[in-house]
N, C-alpha and C positions, 0 to 999 in steps of 0.2 A: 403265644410263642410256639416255636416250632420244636420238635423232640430229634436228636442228632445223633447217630455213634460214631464215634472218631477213632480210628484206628490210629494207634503214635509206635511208630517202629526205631524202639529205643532196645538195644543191644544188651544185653543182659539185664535189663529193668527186673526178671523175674526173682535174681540172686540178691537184689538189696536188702538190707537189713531192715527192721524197723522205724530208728532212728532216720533212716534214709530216706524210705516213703515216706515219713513225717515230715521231711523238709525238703520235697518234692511238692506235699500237698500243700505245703504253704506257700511255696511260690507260685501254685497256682492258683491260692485263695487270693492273694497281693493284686496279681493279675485281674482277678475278677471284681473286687474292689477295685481296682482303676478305670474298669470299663462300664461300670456303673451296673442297672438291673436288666437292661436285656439281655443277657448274657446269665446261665446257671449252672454249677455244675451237679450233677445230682450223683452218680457212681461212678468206677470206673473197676474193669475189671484186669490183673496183672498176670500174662502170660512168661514165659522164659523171654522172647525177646519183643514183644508187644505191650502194650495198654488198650481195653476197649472202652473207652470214657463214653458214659453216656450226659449228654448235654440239652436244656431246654434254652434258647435263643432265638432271636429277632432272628436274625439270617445267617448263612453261613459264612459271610465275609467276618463276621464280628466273632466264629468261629476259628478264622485265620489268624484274627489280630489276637486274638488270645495267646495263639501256640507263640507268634513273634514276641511278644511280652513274657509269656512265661518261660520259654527256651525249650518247650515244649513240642515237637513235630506234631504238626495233624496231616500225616501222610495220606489220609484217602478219608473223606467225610460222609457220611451216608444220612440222609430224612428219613425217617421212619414216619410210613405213611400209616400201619396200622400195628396191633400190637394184640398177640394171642397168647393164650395157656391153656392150661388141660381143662378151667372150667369151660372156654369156648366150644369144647367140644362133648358137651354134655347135653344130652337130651330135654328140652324145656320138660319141666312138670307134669303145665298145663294141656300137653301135647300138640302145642301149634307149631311143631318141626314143619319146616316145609312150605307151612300158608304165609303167606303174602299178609303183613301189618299196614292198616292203614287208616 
C-alpha cells in the first residue's frame, strides 16, 4: 500500500473538546470498517482549522471514498514518496558517507 497525507479543512476542528475527537474518530473507524483493509488510518495531526491525517491505502480514490463516507473533507491528498529524520542525516559509522553500495 501506498502512504498518504490528507489535508481536511474543517473550521475550528482545533477548539473540540475531547469527547468530540472521540466521536469524529469513530466515525471514521465505521468508515474504515466499511471499506474493508485497503484502506488504514494510522495518525492524524489537529491544527486550529485543519487535520493532517496520515493514511496507508490501495489508492487514492479509496482515499476519497473515505472522506464521502465519513463526512470527512479530503481537500488536497499528497503520496509520500520518501520519508526523513534527523537519523537520516547522520554520518554512517562505518564511514561509507558518499561511496556508492553495491
Amino acid at each position: 500500500m501506498k502512504k498518504y497525507v490528507i489535508e481536511r479543512e474543517i473550521p475550528n476542528v482545533g477548539s473540540l473538546d475531547p469527547e468530540q475527537l472521540r466521536e469524529a474518530a469513530a466515525k471514521s473507524n465505521q468508515a474504515l470498517r466499511d471499506l474493508g483493509p485497503d484502506i488504514q488510518w494510522q495518525e492524524s495531526f489537529v491544527a486550529a482549522d485543519k487535520t493532517f491525517c496520515v493514511y496507508l491505502a490501495r489508492d487514492e480514490a479509496i482515499i476519497h471514498r473515505h472522506a464521502e463516507l465519513s463526512g470527512f473533507p479530503a481537500s488536497k491528498v499528497t503520496e509520500i514518496g520518501n520519508i526523513i529524520g534527523p537519523a537520516t542525516g547522520a554520518r554512517p559509522l562505518d564511514g561509507s558517507a558518499g561511496k556508492a553500495h553495491g
